[in-house]
LOKOL-355856 format. One line per 10 residues: number of its first residue (from 1); their letters; for each residue x, y, z of N, C-alpha, C, O, CB. Coordinates in steps of 0.05 Angstrom, whole numbers, plus 5000, padded with zeros to 4 digits. Glycine has a CB too. Layout:
NUM) a) X,Y,Z,X,Y,Z,X,Y,Z,X,Y,Z,X,Y,Z ~ ...
This chain:
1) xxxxxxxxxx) 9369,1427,7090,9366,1438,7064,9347,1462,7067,9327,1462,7080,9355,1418,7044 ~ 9357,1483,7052,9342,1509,7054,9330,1511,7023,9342,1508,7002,9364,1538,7065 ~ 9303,1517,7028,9287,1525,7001,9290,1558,6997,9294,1563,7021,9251,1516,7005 ~ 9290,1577,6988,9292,1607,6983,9274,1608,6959,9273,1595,6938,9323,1620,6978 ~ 9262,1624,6966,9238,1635,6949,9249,1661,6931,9256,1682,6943,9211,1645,6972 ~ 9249,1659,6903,9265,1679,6889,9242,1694,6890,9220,1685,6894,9279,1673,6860 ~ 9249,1719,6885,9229,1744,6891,9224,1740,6864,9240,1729,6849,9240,1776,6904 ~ 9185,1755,6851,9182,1757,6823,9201,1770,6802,9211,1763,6781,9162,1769,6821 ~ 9202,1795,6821,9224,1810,6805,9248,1798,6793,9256,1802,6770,9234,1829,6821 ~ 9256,1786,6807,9286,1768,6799,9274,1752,6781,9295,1747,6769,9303,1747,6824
11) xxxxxxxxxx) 9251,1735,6764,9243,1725,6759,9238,1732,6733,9243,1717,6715,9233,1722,6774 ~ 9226,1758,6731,9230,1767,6708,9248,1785,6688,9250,1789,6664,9216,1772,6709 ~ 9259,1792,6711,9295,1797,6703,9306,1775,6690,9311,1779,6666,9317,1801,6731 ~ 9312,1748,6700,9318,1731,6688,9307,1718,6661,9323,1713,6642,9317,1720,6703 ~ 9276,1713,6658,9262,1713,6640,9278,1738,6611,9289,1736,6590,9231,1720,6655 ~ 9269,1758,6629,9271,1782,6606,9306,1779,6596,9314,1786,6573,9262,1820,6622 ~ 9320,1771,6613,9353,1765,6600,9349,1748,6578,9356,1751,6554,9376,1749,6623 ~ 9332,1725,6592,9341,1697,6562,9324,1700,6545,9324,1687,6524,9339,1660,6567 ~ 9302,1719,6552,9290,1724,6519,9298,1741,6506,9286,1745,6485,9264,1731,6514 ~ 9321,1759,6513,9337,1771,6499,9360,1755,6483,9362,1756,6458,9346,1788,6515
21) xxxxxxxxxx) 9372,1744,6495,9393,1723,6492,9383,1704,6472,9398,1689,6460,9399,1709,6519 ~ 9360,1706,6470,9351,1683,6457,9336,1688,6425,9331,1673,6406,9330,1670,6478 ~ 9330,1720,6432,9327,1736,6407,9347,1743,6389,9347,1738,6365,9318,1758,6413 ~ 9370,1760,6405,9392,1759,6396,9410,1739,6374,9420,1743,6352,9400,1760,6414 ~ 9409,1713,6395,9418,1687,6371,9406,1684,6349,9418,1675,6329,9415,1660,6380 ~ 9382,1690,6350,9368,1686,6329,9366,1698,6302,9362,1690,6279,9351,1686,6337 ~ 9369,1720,6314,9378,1752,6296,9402,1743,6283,9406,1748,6259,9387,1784,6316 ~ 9421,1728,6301,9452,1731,6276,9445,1726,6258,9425,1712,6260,9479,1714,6275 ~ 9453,1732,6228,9460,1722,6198,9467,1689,6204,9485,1681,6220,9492,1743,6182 ~ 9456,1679,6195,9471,1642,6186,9477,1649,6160,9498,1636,6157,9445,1608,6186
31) xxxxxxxxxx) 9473,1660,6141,9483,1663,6115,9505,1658,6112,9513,1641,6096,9481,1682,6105 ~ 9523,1674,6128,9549,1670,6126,9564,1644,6116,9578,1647,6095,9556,1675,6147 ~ 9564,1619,6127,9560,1596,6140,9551,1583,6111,9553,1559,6111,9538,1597,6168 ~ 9544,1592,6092,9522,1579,6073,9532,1604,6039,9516,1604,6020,9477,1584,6093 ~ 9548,1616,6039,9556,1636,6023,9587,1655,6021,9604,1662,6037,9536,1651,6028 ~ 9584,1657,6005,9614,1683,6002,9606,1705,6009,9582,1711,6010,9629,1691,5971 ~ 9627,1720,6016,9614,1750,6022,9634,1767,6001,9658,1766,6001,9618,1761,6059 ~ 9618,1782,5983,9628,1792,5967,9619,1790,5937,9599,1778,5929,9649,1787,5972 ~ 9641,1805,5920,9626,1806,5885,9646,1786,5868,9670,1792,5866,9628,1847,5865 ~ 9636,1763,5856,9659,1762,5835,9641,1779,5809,9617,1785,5806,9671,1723,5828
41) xxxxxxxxxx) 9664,1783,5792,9656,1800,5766,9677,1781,5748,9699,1771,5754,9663,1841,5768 ~ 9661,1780,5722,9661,1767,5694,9658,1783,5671,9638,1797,5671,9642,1749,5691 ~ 9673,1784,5652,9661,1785,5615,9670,1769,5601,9692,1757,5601,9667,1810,5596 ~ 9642,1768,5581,9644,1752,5566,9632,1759,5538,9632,1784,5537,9635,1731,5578 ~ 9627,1755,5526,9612,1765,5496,9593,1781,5497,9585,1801,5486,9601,1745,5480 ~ 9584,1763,5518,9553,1775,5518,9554,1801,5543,9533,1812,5549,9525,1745,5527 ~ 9576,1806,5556,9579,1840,5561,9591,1832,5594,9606,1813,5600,9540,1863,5559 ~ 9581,1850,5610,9591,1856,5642,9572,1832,5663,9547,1835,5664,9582,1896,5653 ~ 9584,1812,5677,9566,1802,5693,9581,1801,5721,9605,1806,5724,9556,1775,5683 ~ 9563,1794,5740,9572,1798,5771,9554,1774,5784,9536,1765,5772,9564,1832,5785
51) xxxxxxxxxx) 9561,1765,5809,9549,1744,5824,9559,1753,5860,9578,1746,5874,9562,1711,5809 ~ 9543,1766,5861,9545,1786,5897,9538,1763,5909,9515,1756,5904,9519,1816,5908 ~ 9553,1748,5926,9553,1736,5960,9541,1720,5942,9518,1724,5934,9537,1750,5993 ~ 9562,1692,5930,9545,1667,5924,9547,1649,5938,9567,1648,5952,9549,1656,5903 ~ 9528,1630,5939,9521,1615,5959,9550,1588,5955,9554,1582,5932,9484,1605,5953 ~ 9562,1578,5970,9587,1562,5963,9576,1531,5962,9558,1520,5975,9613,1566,5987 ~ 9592,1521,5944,9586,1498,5935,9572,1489,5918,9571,1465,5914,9580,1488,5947 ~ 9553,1513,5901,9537,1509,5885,9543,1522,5852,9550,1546,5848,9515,1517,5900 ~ 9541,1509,5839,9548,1509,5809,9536,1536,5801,9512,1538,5803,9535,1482,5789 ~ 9549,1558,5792,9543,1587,5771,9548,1577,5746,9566,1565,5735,9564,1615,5775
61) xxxxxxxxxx) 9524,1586,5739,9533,1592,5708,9547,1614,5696,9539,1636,5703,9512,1593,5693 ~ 9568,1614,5677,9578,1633,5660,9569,1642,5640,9569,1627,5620,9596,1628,5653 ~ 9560,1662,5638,9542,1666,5602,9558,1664,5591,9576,1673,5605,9526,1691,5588 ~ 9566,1656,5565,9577,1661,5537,9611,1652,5546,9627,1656,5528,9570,1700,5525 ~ 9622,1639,5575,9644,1636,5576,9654,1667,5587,9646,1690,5581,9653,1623,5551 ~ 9674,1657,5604,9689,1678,5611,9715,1686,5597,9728,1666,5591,9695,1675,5636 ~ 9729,1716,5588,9742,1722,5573,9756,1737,5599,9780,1742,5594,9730,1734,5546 ~ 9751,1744,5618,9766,1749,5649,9752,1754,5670,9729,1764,5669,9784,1771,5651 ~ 9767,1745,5695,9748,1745,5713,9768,1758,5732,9792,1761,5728,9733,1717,5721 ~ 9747,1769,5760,9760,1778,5785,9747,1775,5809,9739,1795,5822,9765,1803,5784
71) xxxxxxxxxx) 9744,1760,5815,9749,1743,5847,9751,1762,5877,9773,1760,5889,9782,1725,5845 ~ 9734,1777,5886,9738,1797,5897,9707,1780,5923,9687,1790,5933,9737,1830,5872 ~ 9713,1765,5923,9697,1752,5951,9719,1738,5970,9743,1735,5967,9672,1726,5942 ~ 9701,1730,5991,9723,1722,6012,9723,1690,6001,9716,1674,6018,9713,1728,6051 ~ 9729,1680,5982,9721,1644,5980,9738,1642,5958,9743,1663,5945,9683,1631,5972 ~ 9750,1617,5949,9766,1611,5926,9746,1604,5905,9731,1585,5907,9786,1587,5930 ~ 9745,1618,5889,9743,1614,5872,9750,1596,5842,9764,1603,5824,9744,1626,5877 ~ 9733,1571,5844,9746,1550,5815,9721,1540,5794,9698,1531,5794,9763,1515,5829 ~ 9741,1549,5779,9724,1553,5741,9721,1529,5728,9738,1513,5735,9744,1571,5714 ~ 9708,1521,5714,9712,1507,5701,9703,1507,5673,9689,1525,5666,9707,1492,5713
81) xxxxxxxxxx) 9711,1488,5654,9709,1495,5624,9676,1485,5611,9667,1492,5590,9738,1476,5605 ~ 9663,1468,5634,9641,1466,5623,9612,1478,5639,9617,1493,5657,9641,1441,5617 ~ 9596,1474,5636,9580,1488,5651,9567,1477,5666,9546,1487,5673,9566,1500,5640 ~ 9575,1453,5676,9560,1432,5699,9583,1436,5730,9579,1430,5753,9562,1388,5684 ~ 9605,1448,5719,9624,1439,5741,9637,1415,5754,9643,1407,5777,9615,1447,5757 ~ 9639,1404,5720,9656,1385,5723,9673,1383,5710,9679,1359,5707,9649,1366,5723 ~ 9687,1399,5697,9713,1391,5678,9733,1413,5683,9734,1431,5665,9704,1388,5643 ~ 9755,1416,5711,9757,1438,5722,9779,1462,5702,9787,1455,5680,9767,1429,5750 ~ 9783,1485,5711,9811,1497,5697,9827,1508,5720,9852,1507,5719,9806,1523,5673 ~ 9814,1517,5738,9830,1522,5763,9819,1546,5787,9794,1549,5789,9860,1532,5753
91) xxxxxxxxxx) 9832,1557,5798,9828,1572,5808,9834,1601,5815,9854,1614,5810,9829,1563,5816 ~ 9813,1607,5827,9823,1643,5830,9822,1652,5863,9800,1659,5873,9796,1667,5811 ~ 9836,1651,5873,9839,1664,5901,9824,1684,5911,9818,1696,5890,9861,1673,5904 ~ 9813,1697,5930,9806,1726,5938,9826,1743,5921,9850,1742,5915,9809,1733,5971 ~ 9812,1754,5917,9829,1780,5907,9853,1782,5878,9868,1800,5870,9846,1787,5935 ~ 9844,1748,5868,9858,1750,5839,9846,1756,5811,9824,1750,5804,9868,1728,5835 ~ 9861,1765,5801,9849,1772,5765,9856,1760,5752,9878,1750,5756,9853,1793,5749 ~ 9838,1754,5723,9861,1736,5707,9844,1743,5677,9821,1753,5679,9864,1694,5718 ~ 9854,1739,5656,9844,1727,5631,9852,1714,5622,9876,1706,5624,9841,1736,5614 ~ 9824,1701,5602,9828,1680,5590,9829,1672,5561,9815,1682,5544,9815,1671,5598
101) xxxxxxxxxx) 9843,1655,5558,9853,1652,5529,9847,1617,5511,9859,1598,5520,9888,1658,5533 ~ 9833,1614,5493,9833,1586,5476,9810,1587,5495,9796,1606,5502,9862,1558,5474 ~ 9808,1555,5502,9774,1546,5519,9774,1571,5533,9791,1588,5533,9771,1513,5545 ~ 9747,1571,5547,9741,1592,5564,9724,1575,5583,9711,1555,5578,9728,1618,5550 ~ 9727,1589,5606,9702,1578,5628,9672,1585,5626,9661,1607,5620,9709,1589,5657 ~ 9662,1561,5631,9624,1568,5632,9611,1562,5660,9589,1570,5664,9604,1544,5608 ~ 9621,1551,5676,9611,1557,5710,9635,1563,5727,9659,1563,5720,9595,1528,5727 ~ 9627,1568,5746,9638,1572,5772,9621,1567,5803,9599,1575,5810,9645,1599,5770 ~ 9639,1551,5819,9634,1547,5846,9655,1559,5864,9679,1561,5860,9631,1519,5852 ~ 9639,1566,5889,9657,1575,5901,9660,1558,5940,9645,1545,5953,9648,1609,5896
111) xx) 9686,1568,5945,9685,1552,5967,9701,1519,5961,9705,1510,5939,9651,1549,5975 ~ 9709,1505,5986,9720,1479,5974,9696,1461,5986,9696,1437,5982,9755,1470,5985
């Protein structure tokens, strides 16, 4: 069995790689992972609203009910008629529009 003595240099070459490597990972966004990317947009009585990169799985509120919405994030989008997010009306895809007519929606979650 042969022992080899790594030179310092190599030593901190290596070092200086995985503390890069190791900075790097760290740096990525996890957001992603934890949110939509993108705007949905709403009106409702009470005027123009928007919800930029919402976090998925978690209950939005609708002010005043939605009278139309547009779904312009990467996540499905589903409404519902009350404002807990439990009494559903359906859904809106990336990139669908719609209005609404009789009940109206008061939250939204996004993501399944």
């Amino acid at each position: 069995m042969t022992i080899r003595r790594i030179p310092a240099t190599r030593l901190g070459r290596l070092a200086l790689t995985a503390g890069a490597a190791l900075a790097l990972f760290t740096a990525l966004p996890m957001s992603s992972a934890y949110a939509a990317n993108g705007t949905f947009f709403y009106h409702s009585a009470a005027g123009d609203f928007s919800i930029t990169d919402p976090p998925l799985r978690v209950c939005e509120p609708v002010h005043d009910g939605a009278t139309n919405a547009s779904n312009q994030t990467n996540a499905t989008a589903t409404l519902y008629f009350d404002g807990n997010c439990q009494n559903p009306w359906g859904s809106l895809q990336p990139g669908q529009f719609t209005d609404f007519f009789g009940d109206l929606p008061h939250s939204v979650a996004f993501g399944s």
